[in-house]
VOTIPA-193438 format. One record per residue (C-alpha): x negated, y negated, z negated; residue in three letters. Coordinates in pm, 1 decimal, decimal comma. Layout:
BEGIN
NODE        x        y        z dokol
NODE        X        Y        Z   ALA
...
This chain:
BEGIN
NODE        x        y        z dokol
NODE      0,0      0,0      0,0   UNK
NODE   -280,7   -235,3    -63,4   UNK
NODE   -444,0   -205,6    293,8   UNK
NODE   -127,2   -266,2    487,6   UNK
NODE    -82,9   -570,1    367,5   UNK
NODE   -456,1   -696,0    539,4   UNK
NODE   -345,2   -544,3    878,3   UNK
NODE    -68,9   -799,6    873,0   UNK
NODE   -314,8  -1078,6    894,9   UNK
NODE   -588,1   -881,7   1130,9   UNK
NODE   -362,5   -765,4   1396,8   UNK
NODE   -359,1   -882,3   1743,2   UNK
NODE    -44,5  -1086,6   1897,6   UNK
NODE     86,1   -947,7   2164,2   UNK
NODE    225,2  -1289,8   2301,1   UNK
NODE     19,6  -1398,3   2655,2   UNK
NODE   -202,3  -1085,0   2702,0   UNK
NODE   -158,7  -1022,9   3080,0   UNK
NODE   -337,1  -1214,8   3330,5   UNK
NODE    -11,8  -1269,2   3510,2   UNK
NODE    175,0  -1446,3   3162,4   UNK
NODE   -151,4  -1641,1   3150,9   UNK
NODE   -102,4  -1783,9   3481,2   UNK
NODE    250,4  -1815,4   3474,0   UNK
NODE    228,6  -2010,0   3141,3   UNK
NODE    -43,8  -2268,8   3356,2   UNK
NODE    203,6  -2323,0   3611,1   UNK
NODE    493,0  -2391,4   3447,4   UNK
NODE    296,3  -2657,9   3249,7   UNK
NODE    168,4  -2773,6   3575,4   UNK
NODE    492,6  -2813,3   3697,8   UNK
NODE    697,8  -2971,5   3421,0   UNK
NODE    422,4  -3268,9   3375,2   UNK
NODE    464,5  -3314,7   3782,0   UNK
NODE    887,2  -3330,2   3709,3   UNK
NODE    786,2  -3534,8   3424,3   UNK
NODE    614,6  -3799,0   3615,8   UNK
NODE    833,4  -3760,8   3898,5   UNK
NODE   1163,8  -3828,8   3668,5   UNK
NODE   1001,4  -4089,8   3496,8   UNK
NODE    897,9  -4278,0   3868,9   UNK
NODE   1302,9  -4247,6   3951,2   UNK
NODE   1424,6  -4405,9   3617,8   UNK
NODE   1164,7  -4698,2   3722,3   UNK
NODE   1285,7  -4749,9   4013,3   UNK
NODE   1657,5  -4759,8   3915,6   UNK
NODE   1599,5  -4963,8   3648,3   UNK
NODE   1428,1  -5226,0   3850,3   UNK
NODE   1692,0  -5224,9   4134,2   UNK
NODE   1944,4  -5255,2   3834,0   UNK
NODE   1717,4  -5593,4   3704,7   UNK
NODE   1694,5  -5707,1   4024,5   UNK
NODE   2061,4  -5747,7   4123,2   UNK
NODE   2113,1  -5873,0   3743,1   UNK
NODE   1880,5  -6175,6   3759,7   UNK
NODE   1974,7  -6474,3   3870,5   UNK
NODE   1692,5  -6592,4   4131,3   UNK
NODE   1644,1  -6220,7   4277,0   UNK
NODE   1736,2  -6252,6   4669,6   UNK
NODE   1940,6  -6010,2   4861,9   UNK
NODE   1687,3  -5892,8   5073,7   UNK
NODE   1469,6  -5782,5   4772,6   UNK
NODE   1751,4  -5619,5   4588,1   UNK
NODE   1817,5  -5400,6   4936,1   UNK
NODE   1472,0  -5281,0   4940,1   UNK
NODE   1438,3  -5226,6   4540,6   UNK
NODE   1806,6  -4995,8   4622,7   UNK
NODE   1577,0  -4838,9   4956,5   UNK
NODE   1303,3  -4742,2   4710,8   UNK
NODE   1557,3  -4619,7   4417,3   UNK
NODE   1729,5  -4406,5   4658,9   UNK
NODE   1419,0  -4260,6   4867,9   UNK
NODE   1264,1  -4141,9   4507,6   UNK
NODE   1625,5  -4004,3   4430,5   UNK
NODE   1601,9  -3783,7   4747,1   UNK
NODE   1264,7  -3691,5   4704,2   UNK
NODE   1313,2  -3565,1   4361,3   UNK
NODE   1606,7  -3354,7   4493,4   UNK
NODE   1380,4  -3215,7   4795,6   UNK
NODE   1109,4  -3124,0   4518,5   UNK
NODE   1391,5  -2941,2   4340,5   UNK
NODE   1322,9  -3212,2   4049,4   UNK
NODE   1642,9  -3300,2   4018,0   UNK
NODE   1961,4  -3102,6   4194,0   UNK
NODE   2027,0  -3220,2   4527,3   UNK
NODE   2465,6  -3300,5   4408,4   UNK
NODE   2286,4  -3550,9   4067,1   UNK
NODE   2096,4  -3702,6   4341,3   UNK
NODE   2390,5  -3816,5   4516,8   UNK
NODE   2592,8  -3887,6   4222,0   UNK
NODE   2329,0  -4108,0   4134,8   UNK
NODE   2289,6  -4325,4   4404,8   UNK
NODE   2643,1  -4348,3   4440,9   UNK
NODE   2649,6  -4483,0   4098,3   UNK
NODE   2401,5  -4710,5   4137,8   UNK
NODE   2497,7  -4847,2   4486,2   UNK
NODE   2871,8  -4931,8   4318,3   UNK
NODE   2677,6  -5110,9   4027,5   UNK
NODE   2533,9  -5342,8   4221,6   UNK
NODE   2800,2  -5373,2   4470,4   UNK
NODE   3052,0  -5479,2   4195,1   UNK
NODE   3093,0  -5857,1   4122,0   UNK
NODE   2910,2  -5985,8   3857,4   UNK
NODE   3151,6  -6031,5   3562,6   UNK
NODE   3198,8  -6436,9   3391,9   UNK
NODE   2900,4  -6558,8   3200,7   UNK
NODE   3158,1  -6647,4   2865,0   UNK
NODE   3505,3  -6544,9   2994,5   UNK
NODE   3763,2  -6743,7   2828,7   UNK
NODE   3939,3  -6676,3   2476,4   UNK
NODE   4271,7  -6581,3   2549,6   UNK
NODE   4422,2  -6582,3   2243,1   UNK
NODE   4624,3  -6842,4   2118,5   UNK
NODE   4751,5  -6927,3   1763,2   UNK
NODE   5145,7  -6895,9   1765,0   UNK
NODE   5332,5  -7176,2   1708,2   UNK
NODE   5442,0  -7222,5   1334,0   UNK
NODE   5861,6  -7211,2   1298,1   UNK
């Protein structure tokens, strides 16, 4: 009874022995820092069309091509199998009608009024 309790600490782990777990472990690493970066470059780019088309002095034209570059990343991602093809498109649909919409009133106007006293 008093040995098996040092072959607890002394044995092996079986966890990532093979060659092929070993290499599968490296790619899958590989691969999620590459979505990683690749997610993180499409949330950029959305955010900064999103800026854009909320500040004041931003001009059409650069708005478009901020929306061009949001969307091209979006469809890369979804060709690299980043991001599914269908979130893609729900994405840039999204963020096409956000900055189609009207911009809403700076202060809109109280619209409550005290009721006259009887």
């Amino acid at each position: 009874m008093g040995d098996m309790a040092g072959t607890a600490t002394t044995a092996k782990k079986k966890t990532m022995r093979h060659a092929s777990a070993q290499k599968a472990a490296r790619q899958a690493e590989t691969r999620r820092l590459r979505n990683r970066s690749n997610k993180r470059a499409v949330r950029e780019a959305v955010r900064e069309a999103l800026s854009a088309a909320a500040a004041k002095g931003a001009s059409d034209a650069q708005t478009q091509t901020l929306l061009r570059g949001a969307s091209a990343l979006l469809d890369k991602a979804a060709r690299r199998g980043v991001i599914h093809w269908k979130a893609a498109a729900r994405r840039k649909s999204r963020l096409l009608a956000r900055l189609k919409a009207p911009a809403p009133a700076a202060t809109p106007a109280a619209k409550t009024q005290a009721a006259p006293a009887k």
